[in-house]
N, C-alpha and C positions, 0 to 999 in steps of 0.2 A: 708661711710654712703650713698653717693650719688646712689651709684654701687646696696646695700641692698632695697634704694627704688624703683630702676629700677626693679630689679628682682621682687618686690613684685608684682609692678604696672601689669609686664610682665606675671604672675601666675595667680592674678583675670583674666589679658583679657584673656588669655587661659579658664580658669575655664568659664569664662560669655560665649565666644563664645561655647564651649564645651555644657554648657545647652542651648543657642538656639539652634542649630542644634536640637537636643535632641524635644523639644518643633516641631518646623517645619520640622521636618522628618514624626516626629510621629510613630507608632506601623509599624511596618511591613517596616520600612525600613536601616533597621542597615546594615552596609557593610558585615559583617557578614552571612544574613537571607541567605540562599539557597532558588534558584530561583526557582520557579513552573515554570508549564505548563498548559495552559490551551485547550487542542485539541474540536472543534468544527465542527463536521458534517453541508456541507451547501447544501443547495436545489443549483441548475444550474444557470450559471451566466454566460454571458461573456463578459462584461465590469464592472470594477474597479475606485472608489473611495474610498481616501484614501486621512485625514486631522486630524491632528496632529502631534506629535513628537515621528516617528518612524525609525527603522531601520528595512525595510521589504525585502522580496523576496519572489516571486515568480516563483513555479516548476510547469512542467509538472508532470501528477498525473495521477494514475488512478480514481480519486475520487474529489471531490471538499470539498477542508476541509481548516480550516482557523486555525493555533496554536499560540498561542499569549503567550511569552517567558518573566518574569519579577518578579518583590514581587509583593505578591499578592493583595497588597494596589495600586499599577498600574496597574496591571492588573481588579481593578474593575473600571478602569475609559476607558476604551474601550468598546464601544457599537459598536457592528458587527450584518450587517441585511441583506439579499437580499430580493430587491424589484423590478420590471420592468427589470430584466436579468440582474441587477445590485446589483454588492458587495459592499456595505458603511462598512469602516471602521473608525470608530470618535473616537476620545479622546475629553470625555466630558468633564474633567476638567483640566485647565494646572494648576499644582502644581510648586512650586519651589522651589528650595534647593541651597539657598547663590547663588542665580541666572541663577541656571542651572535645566532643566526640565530632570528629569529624563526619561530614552528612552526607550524603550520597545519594544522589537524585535517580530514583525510577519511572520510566513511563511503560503504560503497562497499556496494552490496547487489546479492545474485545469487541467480536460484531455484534452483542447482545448486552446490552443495561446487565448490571448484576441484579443477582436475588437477595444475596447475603452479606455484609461485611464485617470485617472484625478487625480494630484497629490496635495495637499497644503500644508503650514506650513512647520515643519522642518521635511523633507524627505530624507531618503536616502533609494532608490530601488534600487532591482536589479532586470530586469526581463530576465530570463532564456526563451529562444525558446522565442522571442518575436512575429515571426511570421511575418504576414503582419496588423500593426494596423491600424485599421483606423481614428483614429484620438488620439492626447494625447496633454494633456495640464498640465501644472507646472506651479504653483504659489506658493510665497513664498520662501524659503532657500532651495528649496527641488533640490535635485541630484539625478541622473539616473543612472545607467549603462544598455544599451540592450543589448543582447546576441543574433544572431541569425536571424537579422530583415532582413525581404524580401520585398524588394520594389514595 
């Protein structure tokens, strides 16, 4: 008897957690969904910000274009702008799922090494041909890799 109300107990909390998830997931993000792409054309930049929770890299390019890799319910929550030779990359809203922010991977391609970078939140870059920067700053969780830096 004891054993039949464990199981049962053990079935709702499955079943209860099974619908939240469900509830704060929301449309567009089942494990299932295949991921988009979102490829964007950028006007010339050559300093880099970048704040929220991404998993990016940056290539030498012949072009300057930003792809932002995820469901597409994440990827509406990235605002990408160049303004003053600078590329802002934001995640306007952090979402969360049983306490974990879904990531959302950028490649971000440029025919010229940056000058400048500025990292925040949860980051993890990689920058390819880092070149000679002139100056980079990290705040928050956020991780590096450079490739290539010239002193």
């Amino acid at each position: 008897m004891y054993i039949r109300n464990l199981f049962g107990i053990f079935t709702l909390t499955v079943f209860a957690l099974v619908g939240c998830y469900s509830v704060m997931a929301g449309p567009g993000s089942t494990s299932t969904e295949v991921l988009t792409e979102s490829p964007k054309d950028l006007d010339a930049f050559e300093n880099l910000r970048i704040s929220g929770n991404f998993e990016s890299a940056v290539v030498l390019s012949d072009r300057y274009r930003i792809t932002v890799h995820g469901n597409e319910r994440d990827i509406e929550t990235v605002a990408v702008s160049v303004s003053n030779n600078t590329l802002y990359v934001e995640q306007e809203t952090n979402r969360r799922i049983f306490g974990r922010t879904p990531r959302i991977e950028i490649e971000i391609e440029t025919p010229e090494p940056l000058s400048n970078v500025r990292l925040s939140g949860s980051n993890h870059a990689h920058i390819a041909s880092a070149g000679t920067l002139g100056s980079l700053r990290l705040s928050g969780s956020t991780r590096l890799r450079l490739d290539d830096l010239n002193s």
